[in-house]
C-alpha positions in Angstrom: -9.4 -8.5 5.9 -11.9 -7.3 8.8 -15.0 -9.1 9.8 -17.4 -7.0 11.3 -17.7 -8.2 15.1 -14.4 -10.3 14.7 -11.8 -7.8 13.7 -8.6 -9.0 11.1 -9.1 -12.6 10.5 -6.7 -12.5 7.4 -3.3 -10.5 6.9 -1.6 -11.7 4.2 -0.3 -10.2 1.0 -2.6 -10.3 -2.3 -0.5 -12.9 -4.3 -1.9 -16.1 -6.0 -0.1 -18.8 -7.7 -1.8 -20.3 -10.6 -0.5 -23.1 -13.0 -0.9 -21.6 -16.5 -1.5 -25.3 -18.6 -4.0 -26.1 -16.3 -5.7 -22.5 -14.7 -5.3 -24.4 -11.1 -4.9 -22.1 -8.4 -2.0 -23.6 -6.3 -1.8 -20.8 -3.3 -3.3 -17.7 -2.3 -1.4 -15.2 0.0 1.7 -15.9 2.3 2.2 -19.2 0.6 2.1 -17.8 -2.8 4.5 -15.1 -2.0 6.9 -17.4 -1.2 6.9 -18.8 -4.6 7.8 -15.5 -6.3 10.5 -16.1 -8.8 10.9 -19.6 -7.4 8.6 -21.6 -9.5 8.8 -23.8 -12.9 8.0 -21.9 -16.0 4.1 -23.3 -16.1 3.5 -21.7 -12.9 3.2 -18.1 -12.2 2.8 -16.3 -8.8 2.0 -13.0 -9.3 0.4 -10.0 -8.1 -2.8 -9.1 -10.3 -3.5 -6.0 -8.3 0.1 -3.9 -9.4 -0.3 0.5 -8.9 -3.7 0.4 -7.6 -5.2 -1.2 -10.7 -6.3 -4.7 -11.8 -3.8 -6.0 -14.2 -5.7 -9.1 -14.5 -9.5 -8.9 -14.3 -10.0 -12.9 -14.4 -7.1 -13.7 -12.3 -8.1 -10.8 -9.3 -11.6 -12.2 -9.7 -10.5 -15.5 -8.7 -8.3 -14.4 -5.6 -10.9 -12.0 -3.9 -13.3 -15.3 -4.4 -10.6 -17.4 -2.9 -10.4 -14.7 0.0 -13.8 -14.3 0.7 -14.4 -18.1 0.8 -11.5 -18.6 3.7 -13.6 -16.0 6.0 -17.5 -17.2 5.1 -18.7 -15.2 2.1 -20.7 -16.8 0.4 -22.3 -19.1 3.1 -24.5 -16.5 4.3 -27.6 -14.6 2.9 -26.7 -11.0 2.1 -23.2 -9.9 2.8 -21.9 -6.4 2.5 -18.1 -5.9 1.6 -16.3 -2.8 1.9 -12.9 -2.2 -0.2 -10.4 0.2 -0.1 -9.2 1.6 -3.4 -6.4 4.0 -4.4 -7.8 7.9 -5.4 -6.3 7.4 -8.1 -8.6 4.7 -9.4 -10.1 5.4 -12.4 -14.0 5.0 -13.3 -13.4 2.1 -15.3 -11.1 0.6 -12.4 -13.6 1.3 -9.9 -16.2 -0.8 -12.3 -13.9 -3.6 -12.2 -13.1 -3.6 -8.4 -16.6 -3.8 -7.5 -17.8 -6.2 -10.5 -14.8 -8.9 -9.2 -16.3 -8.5 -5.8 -19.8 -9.3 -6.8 -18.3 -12.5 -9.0 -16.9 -13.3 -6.0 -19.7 -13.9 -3.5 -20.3 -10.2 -2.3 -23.8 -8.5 -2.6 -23.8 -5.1 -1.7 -19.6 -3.3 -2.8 -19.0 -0.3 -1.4 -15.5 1.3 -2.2 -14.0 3.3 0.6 -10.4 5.6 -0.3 -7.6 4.3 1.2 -6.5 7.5 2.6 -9.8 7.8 4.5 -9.7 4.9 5.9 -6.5 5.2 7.4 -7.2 8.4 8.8 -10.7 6.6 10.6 -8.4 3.6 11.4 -5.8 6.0 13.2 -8.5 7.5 15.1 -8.3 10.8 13.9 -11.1 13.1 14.8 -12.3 13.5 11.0 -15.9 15.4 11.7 -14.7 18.1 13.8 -13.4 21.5 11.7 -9.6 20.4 12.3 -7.4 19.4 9.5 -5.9 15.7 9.8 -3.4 14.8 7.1 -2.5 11.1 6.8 0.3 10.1 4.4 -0.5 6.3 2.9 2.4 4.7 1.8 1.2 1.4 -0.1 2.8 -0.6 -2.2 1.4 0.4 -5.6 0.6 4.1 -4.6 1.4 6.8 -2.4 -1.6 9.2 -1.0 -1.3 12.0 1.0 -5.0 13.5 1.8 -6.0 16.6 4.1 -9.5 15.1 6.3 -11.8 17.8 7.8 -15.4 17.5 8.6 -16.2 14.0 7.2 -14.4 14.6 3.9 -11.5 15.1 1.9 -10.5 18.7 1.6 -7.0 18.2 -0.4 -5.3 14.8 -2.1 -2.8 14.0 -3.8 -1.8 10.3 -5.2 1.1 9.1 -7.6 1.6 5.5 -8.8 5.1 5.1 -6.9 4.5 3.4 -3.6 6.6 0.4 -2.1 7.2 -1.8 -5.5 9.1 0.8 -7.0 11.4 1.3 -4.2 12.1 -2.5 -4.8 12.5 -1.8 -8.5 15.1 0.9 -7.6 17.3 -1.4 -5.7 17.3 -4.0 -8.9 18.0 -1.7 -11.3 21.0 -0.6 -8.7 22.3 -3.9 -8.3 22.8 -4.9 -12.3 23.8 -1.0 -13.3 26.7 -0.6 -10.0 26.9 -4.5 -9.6 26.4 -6.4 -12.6 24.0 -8.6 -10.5 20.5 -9.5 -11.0 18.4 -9.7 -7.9 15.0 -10.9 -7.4 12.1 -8.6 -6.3 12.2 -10.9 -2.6 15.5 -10.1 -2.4 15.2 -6.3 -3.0 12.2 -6.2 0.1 14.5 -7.8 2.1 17.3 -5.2 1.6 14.9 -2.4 2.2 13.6 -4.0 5.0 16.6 -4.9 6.5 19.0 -1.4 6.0 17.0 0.8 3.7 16.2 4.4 4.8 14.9 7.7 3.7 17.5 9.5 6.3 20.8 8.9 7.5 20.6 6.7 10.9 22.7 5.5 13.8 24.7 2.3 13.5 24.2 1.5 9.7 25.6 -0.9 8.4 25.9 -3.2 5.3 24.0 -6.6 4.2 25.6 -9.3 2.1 23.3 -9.9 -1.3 23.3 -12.7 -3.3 22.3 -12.8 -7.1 23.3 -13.9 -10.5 26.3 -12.4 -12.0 25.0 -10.7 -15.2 28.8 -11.2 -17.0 28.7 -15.0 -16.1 25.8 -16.3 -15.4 27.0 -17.7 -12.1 26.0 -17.2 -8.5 27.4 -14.0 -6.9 27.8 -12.2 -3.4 28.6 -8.9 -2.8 27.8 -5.9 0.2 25.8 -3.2 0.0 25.8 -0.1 2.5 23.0 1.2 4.1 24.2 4.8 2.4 24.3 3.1 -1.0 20.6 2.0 -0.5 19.3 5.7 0.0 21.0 6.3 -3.2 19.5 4.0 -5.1 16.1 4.8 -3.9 16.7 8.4 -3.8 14.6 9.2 -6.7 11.4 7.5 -5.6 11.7 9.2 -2.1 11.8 12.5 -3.2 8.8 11.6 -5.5 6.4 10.6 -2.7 7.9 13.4 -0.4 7.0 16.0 -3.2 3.8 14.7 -3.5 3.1 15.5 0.0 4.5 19.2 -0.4 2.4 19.3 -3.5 -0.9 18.5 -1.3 -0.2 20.8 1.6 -0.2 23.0 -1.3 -3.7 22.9 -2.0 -5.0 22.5 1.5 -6.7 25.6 2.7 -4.0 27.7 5.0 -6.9 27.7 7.8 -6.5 23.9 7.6 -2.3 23.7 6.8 -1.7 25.7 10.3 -3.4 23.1 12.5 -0.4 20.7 11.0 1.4 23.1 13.1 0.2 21.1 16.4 -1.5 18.0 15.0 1.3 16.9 12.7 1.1 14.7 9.6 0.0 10.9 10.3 2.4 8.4 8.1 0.8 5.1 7.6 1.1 1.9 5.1 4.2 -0.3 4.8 6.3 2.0 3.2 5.5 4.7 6.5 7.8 2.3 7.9 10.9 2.8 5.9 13.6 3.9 8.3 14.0 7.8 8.7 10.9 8.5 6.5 8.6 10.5 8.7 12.2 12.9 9.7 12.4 13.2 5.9 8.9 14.3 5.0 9.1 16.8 8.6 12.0 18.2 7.5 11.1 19.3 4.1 7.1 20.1 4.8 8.4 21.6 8.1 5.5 20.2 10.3 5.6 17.3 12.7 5.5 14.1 11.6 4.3 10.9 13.2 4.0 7.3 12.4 0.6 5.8 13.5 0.0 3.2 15.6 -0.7 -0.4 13.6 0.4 1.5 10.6 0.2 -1.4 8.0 -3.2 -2.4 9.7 -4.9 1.2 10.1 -6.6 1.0 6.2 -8.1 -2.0 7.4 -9.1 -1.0 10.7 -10.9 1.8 9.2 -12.3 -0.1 6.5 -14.0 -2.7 9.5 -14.6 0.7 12.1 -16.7 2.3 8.9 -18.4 -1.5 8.6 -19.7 -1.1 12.1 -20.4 1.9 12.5 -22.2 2.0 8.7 -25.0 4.4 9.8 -23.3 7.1 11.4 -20.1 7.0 8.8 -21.8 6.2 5.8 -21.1 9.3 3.6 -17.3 8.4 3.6 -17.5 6.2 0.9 -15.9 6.6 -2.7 -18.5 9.0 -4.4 -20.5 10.7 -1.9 -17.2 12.9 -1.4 -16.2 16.2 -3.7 -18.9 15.8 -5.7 -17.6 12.6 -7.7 
């Protein structure tokens, strides 16, 4: 979260722990993450936010509240909140994002696409004729957008984003393995040896889980190789996507990739070998931005403070929607 004249004064992932008897809200953020698949069957930490959507209007309602109370909303008079959404949001989602906002404390929502503000927080020069391409790997989504002159030119987003990568490496572990992971343990795999590429000096990672068969505790190694495997699929899914919008963008604007390269940003930008995997099949430069799980943000809080000279970026004053 950015705060105008302050800059991030919360990073932590949008997870809540809730007790389901009672509908207390135990932890919000780091501390709730921690309690993923290590809590007692009446509490729950989940994510209510899963592919760019609300899965849980009440329960997302109650986080951005708890959110906006640890920074001050909700103190002051009029307070204006800016959030980033997926492109692929939906009409109905975009109602939903904004209502829980206003619920929460907020009185003026505006909703600002992720890919935008990356490309603003990265520093791009996005009102001069040039095209700027920023690939935003999130967790829920992937979005690969083509900037040029204040707007978007060319997008494309898909639902596959981090999360699934973490999915992949489950579903690898009980179908090679016979061993259930948890979705901690996955992260930490793909944090730890997981790649897009082949790299120097890879090596294996012991993982720990339940064998399926028995029931009982089990350890066994997986390669760095064997990783890429698993995630293979989802790779190639947000690397087509990015073929698919260089597709669309305008050649006048897909030749200045030539020299200005594509910009790789989000958490899953910084999946080992990644930007070498999306060069070598779009066959422009690729680069990952500095700050690149922070640039949304920093966009989001540069378009906050600079609202009357980069007002028009917002969700709905662009292509006509």
């Amino acid at each position: 979260m950015f705060e105008a004249g302050r800059g991030i004064v919360l990073n932590e992932p949008s997870v809540i722990a809730m007790n389901e008897r009672s509908g207390e809200v135990l932890a919000v953020g780091q501390e709730a993450w921690h309690m993923i698949g290590r809590t007692p069957a009446q509490i729950v930490a989940v994510r209510p936010l899963r592919k760019g959507a609300i899965t849980d209007f009440d329960t997302t309602q109650r986080m951005i509240r708890l959110i906006l109370q640890r920074v001050g909303v909700g103190r002051f008079g009029r307070t204006r909140v800016i959030i980033c959404v997926p492109s692929v949001i939906t009409a109905v989602e975009r109602r939903a994002v904004t209502e829980a906002a206003r619920r929460a404390g907020a009185n003026e929502v505006r909703l600002l696409e992720q890919p935008m503000a990356a490309a603003i927080g990265a520093a791009l020069p996005i009102h001069e004729p040039v095209g700027n391409m920023v690939v935003d790997i999130g967790g829920g989504t992937s979005e690969t957008a083509m900037v040029s002159l204040g707007g978007i030119v060319s997008i494309k987003a898909i639902r596959i984003g981090s999360f699934e990568i973490d999915a992949a490496l489950q579903s690898y572990a009980r179908r090679e393995h016979g061993v259930a992971i948890g979705e901690k343990t996955a992260e930490e795999i793909k944090i730890s040896i997981g790649s897009a590429w082949p790299v120097d000096d890879e090596v294996g990672v012991e993982v720990r889980g339940r064998d399926l068969s028995t029931g009982l505790p089990r350890t066994f190694v997986m390669t760095a190789a064997q990783v890429r495997y698993a995630i293979g699929e989802v790779v190639q899914a947000m690397v087509d996507s990015v073929i698919d919008c260089l597709a669309q963008a305008p050649p006048e604007l897909a030749q200045d990739l030539i020299v200005n390269g594509i910009h790789l940003v989000g958490g899953g930008g910084l999946l080992r070998g990644l930007d070498r995997r999306i060069s070598s099949e779009a066959r422009v430069p690729v680069r990952v931005v500095r700050s690149p799980l922070e640039a949304v943000v920093l966009g989001a809080g540069r378009v906050l403070e600079n609202f009357n000279t980069l007002g028009g970026v917002f969700l709905g004053s662009q292509r006509g929607s």
